[in-house]
C-alpha positions in Angstrom: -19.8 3.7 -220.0 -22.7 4.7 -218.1 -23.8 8.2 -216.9 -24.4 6.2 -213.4 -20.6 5.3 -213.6 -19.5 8.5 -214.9 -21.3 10.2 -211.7 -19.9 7.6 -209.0 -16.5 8.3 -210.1 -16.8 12.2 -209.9 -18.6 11.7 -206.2 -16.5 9.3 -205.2 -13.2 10.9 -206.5 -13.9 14.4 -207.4 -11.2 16.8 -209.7 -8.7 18.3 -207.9 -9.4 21.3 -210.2 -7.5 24.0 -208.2 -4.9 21.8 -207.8 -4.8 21.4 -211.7 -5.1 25.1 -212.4 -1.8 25.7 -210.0 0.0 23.1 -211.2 -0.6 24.7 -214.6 0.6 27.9 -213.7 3.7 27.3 -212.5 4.7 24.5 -215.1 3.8 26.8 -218.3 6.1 29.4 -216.2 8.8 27.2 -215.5 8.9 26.3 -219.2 9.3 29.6 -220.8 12.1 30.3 -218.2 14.1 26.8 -219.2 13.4 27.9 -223.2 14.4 31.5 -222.6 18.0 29.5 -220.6 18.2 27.3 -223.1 18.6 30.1 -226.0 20.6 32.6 -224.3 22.8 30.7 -221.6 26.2 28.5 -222.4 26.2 24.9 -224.2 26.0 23.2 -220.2 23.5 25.4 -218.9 21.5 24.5 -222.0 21.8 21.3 -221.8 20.6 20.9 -218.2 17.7 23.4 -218.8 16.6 21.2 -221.8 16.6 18.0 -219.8 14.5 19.8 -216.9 11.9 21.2 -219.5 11.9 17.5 -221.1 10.9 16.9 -217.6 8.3 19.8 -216.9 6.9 19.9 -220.2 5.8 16.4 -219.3 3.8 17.7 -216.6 1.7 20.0 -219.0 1.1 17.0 -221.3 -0.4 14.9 -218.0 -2.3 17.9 -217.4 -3.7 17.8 -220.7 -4.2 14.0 -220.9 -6.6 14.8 -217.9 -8.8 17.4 -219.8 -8.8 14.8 -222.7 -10.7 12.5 -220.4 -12.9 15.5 -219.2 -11.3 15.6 -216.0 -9.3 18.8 -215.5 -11.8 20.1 -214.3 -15.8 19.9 -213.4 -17.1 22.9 -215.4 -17.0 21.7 -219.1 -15.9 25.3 -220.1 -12.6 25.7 -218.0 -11.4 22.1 -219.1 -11.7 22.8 -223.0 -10.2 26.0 -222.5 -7.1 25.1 -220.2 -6.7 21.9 -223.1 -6.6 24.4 -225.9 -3.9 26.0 -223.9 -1.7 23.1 -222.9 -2.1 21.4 -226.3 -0.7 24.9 -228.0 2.6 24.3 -225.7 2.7 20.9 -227.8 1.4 22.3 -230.3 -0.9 21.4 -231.9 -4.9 20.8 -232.0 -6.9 19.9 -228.3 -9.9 18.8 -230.1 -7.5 16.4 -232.4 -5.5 15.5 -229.8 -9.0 14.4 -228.1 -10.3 12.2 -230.6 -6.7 10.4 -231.6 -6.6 10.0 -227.7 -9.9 8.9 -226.7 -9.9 7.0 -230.2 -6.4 4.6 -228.6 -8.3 3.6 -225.8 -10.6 1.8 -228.0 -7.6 0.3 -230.4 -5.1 -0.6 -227.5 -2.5 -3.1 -228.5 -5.2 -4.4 -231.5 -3.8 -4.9 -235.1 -4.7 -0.9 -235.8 -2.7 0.1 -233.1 0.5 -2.4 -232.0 3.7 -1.3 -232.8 5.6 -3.3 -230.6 5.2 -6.7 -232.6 4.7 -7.0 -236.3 1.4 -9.1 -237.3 2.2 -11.9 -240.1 1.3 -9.4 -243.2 3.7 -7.1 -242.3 7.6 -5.8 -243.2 9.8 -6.4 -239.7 11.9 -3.5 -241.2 9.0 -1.6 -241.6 7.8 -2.0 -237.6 11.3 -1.6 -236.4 11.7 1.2 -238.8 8.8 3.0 -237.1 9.4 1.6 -233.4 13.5 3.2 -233.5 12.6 6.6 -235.5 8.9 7.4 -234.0 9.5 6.4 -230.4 12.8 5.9 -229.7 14.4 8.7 -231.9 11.7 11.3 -230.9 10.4 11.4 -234.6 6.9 10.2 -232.8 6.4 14.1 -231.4 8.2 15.9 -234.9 5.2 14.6 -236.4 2.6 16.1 -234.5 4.1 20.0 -235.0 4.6 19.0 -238.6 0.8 18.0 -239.0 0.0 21.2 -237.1 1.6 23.1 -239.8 -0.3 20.6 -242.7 -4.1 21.4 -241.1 -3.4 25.2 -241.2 -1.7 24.9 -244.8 -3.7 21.8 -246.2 -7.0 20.8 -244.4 -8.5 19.5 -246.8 -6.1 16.7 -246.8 -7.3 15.2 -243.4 -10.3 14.5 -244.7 -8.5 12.7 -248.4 -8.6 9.6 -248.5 -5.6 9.0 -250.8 -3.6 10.6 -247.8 -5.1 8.7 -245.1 -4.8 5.4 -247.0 -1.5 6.5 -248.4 1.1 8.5 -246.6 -0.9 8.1 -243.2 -0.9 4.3 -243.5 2.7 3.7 -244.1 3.5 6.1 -241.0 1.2 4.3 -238.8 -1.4 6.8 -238.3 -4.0 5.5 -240.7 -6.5 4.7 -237.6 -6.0 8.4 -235.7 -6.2 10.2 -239.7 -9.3 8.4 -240.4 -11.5 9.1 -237.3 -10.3 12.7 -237.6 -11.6 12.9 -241.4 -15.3 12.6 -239.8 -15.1 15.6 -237.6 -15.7 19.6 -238.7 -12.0 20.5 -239.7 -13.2 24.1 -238.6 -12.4 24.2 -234.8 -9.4 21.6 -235.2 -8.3 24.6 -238.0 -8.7 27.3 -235.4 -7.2 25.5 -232.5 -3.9 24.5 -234.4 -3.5 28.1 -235.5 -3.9 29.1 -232.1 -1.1 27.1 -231.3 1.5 28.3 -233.8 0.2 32.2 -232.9 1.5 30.5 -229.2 4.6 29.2 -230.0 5.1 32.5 -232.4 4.2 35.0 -229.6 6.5 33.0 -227.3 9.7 32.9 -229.9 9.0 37.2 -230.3 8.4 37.7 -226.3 11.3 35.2 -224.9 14.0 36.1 -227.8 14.1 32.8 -228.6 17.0 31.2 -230.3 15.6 28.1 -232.6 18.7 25.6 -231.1 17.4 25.9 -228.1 14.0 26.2 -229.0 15.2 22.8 -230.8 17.3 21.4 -228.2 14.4 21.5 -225.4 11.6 20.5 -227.6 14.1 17.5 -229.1 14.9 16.3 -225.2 11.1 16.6 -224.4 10.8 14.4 -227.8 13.0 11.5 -227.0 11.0 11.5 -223.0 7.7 11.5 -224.5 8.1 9.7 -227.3 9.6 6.6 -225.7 7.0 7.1 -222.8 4.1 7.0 -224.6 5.2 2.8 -225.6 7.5 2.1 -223.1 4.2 2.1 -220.5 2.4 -0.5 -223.1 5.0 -2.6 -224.8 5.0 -6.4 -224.2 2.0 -6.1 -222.8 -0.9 -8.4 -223.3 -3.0 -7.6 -226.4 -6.2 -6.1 -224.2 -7.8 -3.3 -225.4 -8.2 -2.4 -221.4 -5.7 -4.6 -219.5 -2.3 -3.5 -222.3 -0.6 -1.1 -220.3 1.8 -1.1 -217.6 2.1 0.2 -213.8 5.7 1.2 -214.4 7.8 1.2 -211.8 9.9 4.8 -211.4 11.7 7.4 -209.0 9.0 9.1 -207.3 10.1 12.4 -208.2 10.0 11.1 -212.0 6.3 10.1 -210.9 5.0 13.2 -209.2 6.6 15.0 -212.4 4.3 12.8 -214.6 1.7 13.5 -212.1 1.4 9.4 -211.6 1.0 8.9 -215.9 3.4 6.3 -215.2 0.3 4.1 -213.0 -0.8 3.6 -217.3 -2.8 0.4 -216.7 -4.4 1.7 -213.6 -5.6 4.5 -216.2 -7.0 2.6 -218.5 -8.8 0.5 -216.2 -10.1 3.8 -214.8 -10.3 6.6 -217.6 -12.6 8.9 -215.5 -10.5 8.6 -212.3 -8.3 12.0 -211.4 -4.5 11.4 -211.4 -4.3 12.0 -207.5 -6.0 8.9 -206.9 -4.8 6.3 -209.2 -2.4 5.1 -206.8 -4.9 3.5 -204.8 -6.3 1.5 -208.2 -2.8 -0.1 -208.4 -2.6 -3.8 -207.5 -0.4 -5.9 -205.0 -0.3 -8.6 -207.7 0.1 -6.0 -210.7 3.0 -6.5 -212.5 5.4 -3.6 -212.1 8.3 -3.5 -214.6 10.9 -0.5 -214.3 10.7 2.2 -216.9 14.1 1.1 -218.4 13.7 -2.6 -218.9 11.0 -2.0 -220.9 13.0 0.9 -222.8 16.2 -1.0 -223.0 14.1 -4.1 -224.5 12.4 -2.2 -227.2 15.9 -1.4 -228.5 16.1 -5.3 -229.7 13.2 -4.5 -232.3 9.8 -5.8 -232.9 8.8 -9.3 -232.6 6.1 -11.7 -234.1 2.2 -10.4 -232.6 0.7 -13.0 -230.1 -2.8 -12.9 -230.5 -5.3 -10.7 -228.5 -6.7 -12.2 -225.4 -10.6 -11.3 -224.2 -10.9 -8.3 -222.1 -11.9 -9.6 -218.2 -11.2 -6.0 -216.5 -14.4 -3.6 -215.4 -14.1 -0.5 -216.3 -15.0 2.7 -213.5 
């Protein structure tokens, strides 16, 4: 992508930085209150503040896929620092979380990155096995704390390649593991620390309880988890055009802050959320959120092959 196209999108659509910054605000505050409810109030009222935060924490994450993409905000300064932020809440590392993101948008739905189907090579039980527990069950986000805890323990063994071709491989991440291996472990050290001293400081501060500690993050799990396929699966194998424009309640969109307009997004990685409405198609197809969740519950199925990218990417 050009600097010419990087500059008409930010004149033509410019950040709604202060938009960003108090959307921030009152999300991060809104989810220590529903942690703090969640480990001191009775079994209902946790329950319902752990299905909100599954909700609100959601927010934070679409706040951070924007800094991802640079777009948070204009000054290069406040958009690393508000992503090292809002990837502690996940937690884990901003600048890891940057390269395994910006890293999918160049493997979308190919054989390194396809975990609806199953490609001739591979086990079925293997790709269902991964499909039920990693996006279904929520085991997709367990891993991501869990390798938080192996950088600041182990960081050497990022960058090994028995573990990226080993362990890494069989869990699916073999792709994300080995772009990371290239990059100064250093920062990606420093930020994931930074995000345990977070959730630590939080724990101490809120009195937090770890079931619902648990409970919240578990909810927020099984949303994301599921989320993070349901807006690709089925389809077609495009590196650009393999997402969905899901169809959902509004409230469930402005909550996602319009995350769920996915192939408008990846037609349009520089374009702020506020306007990727208007990059949505009459003739798009639209599936609902829950056929495509529902369907994933019948397993993987044989990989069609990839078609050639036709789309122009802003």
């Amino acid at each position: 992508m050009s600097d010419i196209e990087k500059n008409k999108a930010i004149l033509n659509y410019p950040i709604p930085a202060k938009l960003n910054i108090v959307i921030f605000f009152i999300s991060l505050i809104a989810g220590w209150y529903l942690l703090w409810v969640a480990s001191h109030a009775s079994i209902l009222y946790m329950l319902m503040a752990a299905f909100i935060f599954s909700l609100i924490h959601n927010t934070l994450f679409s706040l951070m896929h924007e800094a991802v993409h640079g777009i948070f905000s204009n000054n290069k300064s406040i958009n690393e620092f508000f992503g090292v932020i809002l990837r502690a809440t996940f937690p884990t590392s901003f600048t890891m979380q940057k390269i395994a993101h910006l890293g999918h948008h160049k493997r979308n739905r190919t054989d390194k990155e396809l975990y609806d189907y199953y490609l001739p090579h591979e086990s079925k039980r293997l790709r269902d096995f991964w499909m039920y527990t990693g996006n279904l069950f929520g085991l997709y986000w367990f891993c991501i704390p869990f390798s938080n805890l192996i950088i600041i323990t182990m960081p050497m063994l990022f960058k090994s390649q028995w573990f990226i071709h080993g362990p890494a491989r069989i869990l699916g991440f073999e792709a994300y593991l080995q772009e990371i291996a290239e990059y100064s472990i250093v920062r990606i050290w420093f930020e994931a620390l930074f995000a345990l001293i977070y959730q630590v400081m939080l724990w101490y501060i809120l009195d937090l309880s770890w079931q619902g500690w648990l409970l919240c993050y578990w909810f927020f799990a099984l949303h994301w988890s599921a989320l993070q396929y349901v807006d690709h699966a089925w389809s077609p194998r495009d590196i650009i055009n393999g997402a969905w424009n899901l169809r959902v309640l509004p409230i469930s969109r402005l909550l996602a802050l319009n995350y769920h307009y996915h192939l408008a997004h990846h037609q349009h990685p520089l374009i702020p959320w506020i306007y990727l409405p208007k990059f949505v198609k009459d003739d798009d197809e639209q599936p609902t959120f829950w056929s495509i969740y529902f369907s994933l519950w019948g397993g993987t199925r044989p990989a069609p092959p990839m078609v050639e990218t036709t789309a122009e990417v802003i």
